[in-house]
Structure formats: structure tokens, C-alpha cells
N, CA, C and O atoms as a printed pandas DataFrame, in Angstrom:
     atom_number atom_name residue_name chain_id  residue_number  x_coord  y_coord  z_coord
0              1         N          UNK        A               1   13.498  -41.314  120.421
1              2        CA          UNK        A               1   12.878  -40.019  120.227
2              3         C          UNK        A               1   11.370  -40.171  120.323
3              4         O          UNK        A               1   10.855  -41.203  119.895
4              5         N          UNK        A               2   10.448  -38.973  120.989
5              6        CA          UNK        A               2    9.363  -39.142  121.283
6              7         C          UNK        A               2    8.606  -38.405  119.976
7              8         O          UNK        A               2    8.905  -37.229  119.769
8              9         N          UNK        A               3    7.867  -38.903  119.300
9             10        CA          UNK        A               3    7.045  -37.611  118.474
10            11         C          UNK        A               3    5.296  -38.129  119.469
11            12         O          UNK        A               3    4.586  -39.007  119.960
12            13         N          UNK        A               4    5.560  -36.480  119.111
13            14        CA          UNK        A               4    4.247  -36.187  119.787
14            15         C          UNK        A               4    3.628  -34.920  119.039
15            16         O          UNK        A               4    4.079  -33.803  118.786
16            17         N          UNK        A               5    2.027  -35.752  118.710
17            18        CA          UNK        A               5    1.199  -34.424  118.243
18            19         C          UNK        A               5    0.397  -34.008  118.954
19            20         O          UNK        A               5   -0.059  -34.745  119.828
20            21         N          UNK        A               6   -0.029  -32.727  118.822
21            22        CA          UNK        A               6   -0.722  -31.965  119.505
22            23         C          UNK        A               6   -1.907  -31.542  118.578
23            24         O          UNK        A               6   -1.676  -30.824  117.605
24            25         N          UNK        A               7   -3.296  -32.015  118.887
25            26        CA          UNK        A               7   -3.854  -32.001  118.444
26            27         C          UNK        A               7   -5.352  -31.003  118.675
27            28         O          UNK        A               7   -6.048  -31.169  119.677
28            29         N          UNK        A               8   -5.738  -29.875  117.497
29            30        CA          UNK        A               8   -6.343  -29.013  118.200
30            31         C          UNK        A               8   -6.309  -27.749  116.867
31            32         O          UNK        A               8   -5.407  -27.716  116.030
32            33         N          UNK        A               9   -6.898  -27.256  116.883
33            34        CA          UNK        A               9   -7.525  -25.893  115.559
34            35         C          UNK        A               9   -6.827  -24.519  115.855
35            36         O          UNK        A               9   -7.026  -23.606  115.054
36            37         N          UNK        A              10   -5.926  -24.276  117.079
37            38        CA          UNK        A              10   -4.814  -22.952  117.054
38            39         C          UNK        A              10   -5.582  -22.468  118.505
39            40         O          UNK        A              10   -5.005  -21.472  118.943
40            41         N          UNK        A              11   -6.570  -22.838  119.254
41            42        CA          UNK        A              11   -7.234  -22.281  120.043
42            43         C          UNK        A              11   -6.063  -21.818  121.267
43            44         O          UNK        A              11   -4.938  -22.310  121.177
44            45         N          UNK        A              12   -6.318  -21.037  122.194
45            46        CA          UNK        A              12   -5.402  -20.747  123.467
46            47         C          UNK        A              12   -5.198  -22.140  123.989
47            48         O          UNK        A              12   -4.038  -22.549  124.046
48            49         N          UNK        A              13   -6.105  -22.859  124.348
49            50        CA          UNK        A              13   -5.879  -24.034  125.088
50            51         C          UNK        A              13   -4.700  -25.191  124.122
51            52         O          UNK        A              13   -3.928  -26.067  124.511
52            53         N          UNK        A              14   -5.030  -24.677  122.788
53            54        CA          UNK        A              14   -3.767  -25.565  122.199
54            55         C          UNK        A              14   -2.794  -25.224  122.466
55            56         O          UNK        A              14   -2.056  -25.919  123.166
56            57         N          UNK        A              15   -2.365  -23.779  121.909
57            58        CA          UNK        A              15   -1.285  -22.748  122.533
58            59         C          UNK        A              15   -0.559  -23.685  123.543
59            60         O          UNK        A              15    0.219  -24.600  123.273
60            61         N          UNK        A              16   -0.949  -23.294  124.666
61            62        CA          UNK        A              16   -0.562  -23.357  125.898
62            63         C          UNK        A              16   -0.397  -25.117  126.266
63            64         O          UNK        A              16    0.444  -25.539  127.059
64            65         N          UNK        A              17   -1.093  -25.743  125.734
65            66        CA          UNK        A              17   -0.633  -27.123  125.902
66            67         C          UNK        A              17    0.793  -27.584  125.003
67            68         O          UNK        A              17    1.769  -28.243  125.362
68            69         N          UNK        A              18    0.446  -26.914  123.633
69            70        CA          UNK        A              18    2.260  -27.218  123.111
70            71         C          UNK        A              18    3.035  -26.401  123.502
71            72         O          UNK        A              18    4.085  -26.389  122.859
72            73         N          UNK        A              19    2.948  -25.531  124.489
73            74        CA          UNK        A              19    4.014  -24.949  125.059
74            75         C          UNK        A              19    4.615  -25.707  126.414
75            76         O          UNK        A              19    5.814  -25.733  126.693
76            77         N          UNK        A              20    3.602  -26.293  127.168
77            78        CA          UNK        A              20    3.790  -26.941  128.192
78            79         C          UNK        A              20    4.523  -28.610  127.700
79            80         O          UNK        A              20    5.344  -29.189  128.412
80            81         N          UNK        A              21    4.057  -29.110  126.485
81            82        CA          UNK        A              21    4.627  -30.224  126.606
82            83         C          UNK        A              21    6.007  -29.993  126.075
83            84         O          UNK        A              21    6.874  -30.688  126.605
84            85         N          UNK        A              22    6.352  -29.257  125.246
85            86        CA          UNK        A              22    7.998  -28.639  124.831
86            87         C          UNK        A              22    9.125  -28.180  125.954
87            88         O          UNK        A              22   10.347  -28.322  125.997
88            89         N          UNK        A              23    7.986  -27.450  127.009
89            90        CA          UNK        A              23    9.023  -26.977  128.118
90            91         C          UNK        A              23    9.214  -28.323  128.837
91            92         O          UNK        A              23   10.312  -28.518  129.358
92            93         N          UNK        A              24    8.031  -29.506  128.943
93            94        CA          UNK        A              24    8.359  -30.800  129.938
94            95         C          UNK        A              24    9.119  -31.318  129.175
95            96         O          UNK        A              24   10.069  -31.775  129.811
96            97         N          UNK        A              25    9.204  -31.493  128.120
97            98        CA          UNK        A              25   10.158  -32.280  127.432
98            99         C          UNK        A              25   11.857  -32.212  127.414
99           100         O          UNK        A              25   12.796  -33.000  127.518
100          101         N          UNK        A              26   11.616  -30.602  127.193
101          102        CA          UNK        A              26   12.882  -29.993  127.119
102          103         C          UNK        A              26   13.836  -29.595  128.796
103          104         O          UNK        A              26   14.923  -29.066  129.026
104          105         N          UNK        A              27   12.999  -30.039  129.465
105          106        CA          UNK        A              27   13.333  -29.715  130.787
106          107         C          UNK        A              27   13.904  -31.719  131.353
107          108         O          UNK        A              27   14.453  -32.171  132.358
108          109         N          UNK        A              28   13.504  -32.197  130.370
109          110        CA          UNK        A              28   13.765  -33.933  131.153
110          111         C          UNK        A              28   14.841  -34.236  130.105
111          112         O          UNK        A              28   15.413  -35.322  130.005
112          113         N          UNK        A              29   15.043  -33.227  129.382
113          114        CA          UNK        A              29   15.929  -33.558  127.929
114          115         C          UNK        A              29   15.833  -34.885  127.216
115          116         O          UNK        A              29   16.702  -35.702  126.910
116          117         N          UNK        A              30   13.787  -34.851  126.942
117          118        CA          UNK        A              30   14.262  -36.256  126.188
118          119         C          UNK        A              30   13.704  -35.581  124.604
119          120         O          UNK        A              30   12.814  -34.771  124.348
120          121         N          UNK        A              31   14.830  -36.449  123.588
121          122        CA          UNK        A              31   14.408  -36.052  122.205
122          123         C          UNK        A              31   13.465  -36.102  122.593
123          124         O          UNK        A              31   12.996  -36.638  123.597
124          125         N          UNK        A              32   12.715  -35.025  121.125
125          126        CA          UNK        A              32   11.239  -35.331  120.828
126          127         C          UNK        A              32   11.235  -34.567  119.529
127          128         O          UNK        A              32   12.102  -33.725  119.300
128          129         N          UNK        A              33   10.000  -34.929  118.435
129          130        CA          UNK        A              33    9.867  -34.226  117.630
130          131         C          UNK        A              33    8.246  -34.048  117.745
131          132         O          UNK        A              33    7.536  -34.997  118.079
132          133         N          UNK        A              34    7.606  -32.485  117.379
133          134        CA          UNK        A              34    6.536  -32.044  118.038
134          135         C          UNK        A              34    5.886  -31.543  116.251
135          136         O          UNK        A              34    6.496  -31.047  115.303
136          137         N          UNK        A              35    4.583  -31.907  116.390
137          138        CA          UNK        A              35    3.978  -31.736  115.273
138          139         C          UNK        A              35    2.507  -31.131  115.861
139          140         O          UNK        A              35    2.082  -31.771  116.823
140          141         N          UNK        A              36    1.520  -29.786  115.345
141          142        CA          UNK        A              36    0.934  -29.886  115.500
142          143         C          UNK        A              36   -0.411  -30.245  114.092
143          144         O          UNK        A              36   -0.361  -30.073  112.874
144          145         N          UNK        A              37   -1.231  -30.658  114.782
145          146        CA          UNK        A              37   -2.451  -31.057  113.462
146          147         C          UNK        A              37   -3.710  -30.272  113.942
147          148         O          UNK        A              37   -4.296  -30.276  115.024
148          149         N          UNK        A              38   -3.936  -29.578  112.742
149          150        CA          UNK        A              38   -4.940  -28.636  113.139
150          151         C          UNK        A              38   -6.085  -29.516  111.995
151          152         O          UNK        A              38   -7.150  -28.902  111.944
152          153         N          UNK        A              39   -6.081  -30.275  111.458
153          154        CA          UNK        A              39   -7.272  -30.520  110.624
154          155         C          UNK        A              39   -8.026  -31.405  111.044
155          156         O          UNK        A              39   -7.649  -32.517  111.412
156          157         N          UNK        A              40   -9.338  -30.944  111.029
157          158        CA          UNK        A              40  -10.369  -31.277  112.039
158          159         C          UNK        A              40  -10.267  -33.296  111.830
159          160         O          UNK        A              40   -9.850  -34.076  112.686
160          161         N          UNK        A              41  -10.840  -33.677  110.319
161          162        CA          UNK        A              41  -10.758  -35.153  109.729
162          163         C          UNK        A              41   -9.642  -36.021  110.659
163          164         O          UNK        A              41   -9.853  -36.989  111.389
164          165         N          UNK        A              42   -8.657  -35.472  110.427
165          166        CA          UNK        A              42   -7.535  -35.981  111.069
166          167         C          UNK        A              42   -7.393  -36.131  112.345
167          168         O          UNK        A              42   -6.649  -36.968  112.858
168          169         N          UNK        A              43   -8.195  -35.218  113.031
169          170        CA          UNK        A              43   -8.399  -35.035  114.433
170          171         C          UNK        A              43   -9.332  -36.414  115.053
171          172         O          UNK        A              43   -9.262  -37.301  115.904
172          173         N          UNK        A              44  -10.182  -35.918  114.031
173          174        CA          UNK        A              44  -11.322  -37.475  114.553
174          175         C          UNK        A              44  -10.832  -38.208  114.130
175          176         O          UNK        A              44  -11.580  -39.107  114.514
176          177         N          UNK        A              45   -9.719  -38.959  113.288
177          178        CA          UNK        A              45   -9.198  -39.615  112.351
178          179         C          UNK        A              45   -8.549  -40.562  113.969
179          180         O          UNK        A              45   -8.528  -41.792  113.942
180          181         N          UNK        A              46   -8.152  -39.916  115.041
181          182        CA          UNK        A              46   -7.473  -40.334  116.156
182          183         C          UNK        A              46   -8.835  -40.700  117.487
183          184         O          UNK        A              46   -8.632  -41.412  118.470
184          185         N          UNK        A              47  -10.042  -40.069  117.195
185          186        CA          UNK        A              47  -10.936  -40.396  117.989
186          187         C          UNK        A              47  -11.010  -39.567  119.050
187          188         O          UNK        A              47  -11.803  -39.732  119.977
188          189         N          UNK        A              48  -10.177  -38.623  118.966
189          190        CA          UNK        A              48  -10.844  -37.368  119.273
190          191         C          UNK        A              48  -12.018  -36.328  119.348
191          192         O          UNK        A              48  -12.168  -35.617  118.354
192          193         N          UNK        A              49  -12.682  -36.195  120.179
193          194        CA          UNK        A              49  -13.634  -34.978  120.112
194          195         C          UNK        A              49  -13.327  -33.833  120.775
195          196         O          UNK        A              49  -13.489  -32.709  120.299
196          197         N          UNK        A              50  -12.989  -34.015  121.611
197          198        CA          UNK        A              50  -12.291  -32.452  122.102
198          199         C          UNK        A              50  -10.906  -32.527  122.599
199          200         O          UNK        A              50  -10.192  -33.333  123.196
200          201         N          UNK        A              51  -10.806  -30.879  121.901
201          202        CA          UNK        A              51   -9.125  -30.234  121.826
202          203         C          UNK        A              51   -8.813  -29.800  122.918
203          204         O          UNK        A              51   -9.806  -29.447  123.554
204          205         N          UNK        A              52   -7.924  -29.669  123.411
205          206        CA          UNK        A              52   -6.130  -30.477  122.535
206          207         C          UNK        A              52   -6.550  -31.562  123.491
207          208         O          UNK        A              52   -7.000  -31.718  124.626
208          209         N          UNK        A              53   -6.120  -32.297  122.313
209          210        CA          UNK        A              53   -5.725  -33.607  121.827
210          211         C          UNK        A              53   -3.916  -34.126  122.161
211          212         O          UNK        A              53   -3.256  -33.277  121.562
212          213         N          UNK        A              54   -3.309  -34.745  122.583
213          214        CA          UNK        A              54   -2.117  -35.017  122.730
214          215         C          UNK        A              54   -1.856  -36.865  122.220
215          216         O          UNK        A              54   -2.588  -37.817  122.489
216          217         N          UNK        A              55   -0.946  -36.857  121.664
217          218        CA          UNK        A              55   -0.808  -38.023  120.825
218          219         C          UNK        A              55    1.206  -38.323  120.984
219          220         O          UNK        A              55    2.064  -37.890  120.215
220          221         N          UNK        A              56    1.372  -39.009  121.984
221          222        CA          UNK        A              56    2.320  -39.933  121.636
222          223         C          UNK        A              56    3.415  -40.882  121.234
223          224         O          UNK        A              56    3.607  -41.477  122.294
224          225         N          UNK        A              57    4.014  -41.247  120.605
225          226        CA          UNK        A              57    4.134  -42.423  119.585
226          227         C          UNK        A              57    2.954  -43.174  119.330
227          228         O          UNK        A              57    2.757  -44.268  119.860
228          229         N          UNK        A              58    1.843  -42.416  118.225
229          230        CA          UNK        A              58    1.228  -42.539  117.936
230          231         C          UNK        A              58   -0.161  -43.364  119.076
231          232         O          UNK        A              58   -1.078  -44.112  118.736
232          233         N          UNK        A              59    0.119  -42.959  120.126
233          234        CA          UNK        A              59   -1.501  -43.325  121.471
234          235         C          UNK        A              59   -1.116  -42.455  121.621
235          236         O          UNK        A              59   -0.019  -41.910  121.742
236          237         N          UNK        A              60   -2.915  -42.089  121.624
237          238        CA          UNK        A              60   -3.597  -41.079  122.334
238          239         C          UNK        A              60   -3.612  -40.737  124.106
239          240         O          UNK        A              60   -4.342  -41.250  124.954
240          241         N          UNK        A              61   -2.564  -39.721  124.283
241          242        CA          UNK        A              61   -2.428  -39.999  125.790
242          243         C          UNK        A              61   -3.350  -38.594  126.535
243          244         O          UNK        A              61   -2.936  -38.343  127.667
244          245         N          UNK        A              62   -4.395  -37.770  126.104
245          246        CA          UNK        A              62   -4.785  -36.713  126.458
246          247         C          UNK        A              62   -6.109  -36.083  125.372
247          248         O          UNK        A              62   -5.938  -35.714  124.210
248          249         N          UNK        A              63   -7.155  -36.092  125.975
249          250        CA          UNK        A              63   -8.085  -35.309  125.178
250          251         C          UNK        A              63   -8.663  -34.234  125.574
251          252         O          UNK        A              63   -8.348  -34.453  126.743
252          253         N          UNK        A              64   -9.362  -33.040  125.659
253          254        CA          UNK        A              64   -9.785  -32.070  126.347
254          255         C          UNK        A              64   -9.167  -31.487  127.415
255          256         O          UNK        A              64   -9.001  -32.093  128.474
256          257         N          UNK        A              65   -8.764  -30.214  127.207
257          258        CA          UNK        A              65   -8.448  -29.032  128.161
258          259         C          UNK        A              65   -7.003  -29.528  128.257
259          260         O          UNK        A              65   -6.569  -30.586  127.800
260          261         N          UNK        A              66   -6.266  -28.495  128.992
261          262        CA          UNK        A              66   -4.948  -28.305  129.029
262          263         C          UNK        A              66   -4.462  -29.490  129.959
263          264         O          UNK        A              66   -4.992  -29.581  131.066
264          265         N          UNK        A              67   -3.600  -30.302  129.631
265          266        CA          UNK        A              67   -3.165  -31.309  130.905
266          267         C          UNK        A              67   -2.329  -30.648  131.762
267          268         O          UNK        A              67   -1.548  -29.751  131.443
268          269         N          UNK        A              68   -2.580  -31.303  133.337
269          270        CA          UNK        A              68   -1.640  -30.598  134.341
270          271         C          UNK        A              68   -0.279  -31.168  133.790
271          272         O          UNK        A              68   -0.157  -32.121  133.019
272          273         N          UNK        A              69    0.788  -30.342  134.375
273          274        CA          UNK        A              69    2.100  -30.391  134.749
274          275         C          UNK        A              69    2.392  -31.874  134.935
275          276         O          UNK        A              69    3.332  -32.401  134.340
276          277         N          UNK        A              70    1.737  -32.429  135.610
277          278        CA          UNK        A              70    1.923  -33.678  136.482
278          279         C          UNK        A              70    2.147  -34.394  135.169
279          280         O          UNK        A              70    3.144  -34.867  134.624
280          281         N          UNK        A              71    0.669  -34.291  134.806
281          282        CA          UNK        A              71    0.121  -35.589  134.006
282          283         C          UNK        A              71    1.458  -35.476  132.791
283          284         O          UNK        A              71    1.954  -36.555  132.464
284          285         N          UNK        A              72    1.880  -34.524  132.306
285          286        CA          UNK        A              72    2.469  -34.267  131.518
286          287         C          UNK        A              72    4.159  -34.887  131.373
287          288         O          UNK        A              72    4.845  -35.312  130.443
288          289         N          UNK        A              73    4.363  -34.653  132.895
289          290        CA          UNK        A              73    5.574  -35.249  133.257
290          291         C          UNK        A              73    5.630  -36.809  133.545
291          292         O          UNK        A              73    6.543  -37.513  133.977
292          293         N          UNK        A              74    4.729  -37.011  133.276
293          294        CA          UNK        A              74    4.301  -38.697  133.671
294          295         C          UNK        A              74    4.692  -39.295  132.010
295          296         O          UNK        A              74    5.330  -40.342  131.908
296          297         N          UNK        A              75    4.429  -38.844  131.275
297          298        CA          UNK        A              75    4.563  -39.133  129.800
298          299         C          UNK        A              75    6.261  -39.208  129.010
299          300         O          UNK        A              75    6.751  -39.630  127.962
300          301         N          UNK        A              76    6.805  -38.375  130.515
301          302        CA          UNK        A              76    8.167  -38.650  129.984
302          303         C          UNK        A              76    8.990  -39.275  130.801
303          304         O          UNK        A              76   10.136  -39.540  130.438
């Protein structure tokens, strides 16, 4: 099972990135369990500066702006 957080303060661009990685996920049918973290500490806590943030099994695989499709499907 994949957990993956999504990391990011509720903005559209988060939105739309945990929607995109749920539909890639759910479209390759691999478990996953999806968490998002909106608290900023925690955010930098991963070395993050800009949202969304995408996280893993715990690596950081995505920082800033929405990832393409591609990149997304590469992760699974």
C-alpha cells in the first residue's frame, strides 16, 4: 500500500492535485492511503517551500504547482 501525503494549506492547486493523484491511483488500482497536511511546521518539517507538496512512502516526490498526469503516473 502506497500512503501518500499531499501537502499544502486547502489552496485550488492542492484541490486539484489530490484529486489527480486519487484518480491516478485509483485508475492503476494500486492501494493507497491519502492524507492531506495542511500545517504549515509540518510542511517545512518535509523541506518544503512551496505547495502542493506530494510525499510518498514518506520521499518527497513533488514540490510546487500541480504535477502533470505523466509525472504522476510515473509514481505508480
Amino acid at each position: 500500500m502506497k500512503e501518500i501525503k499531499v501537502l499544502g494549506t486547502g489552496c485550488a492547486n492542492c484541490r486539484n492535485t489530490i484529486a489527480l493523484v486519487e484518480a491516478v491511483a485509483k485508475e492503476k488500482g494500486v492501494p493507497f492511503s491519502l492524507e492531506k497536511v495542511e500545517d504549515m511546521s509540518a510542511i517545512i518539517g518535509y523541506g518544503v517551500m512551496s505547495t502542493p507538496g506530494v510525499v510518498i512512502d514518506g520521499a518527497v516526490v513533488h514540490a510546487g504547482g500541480v504535477p502533470s498526469r505523466s509525472k504522476v503516473e510515473s509514481w505508480f
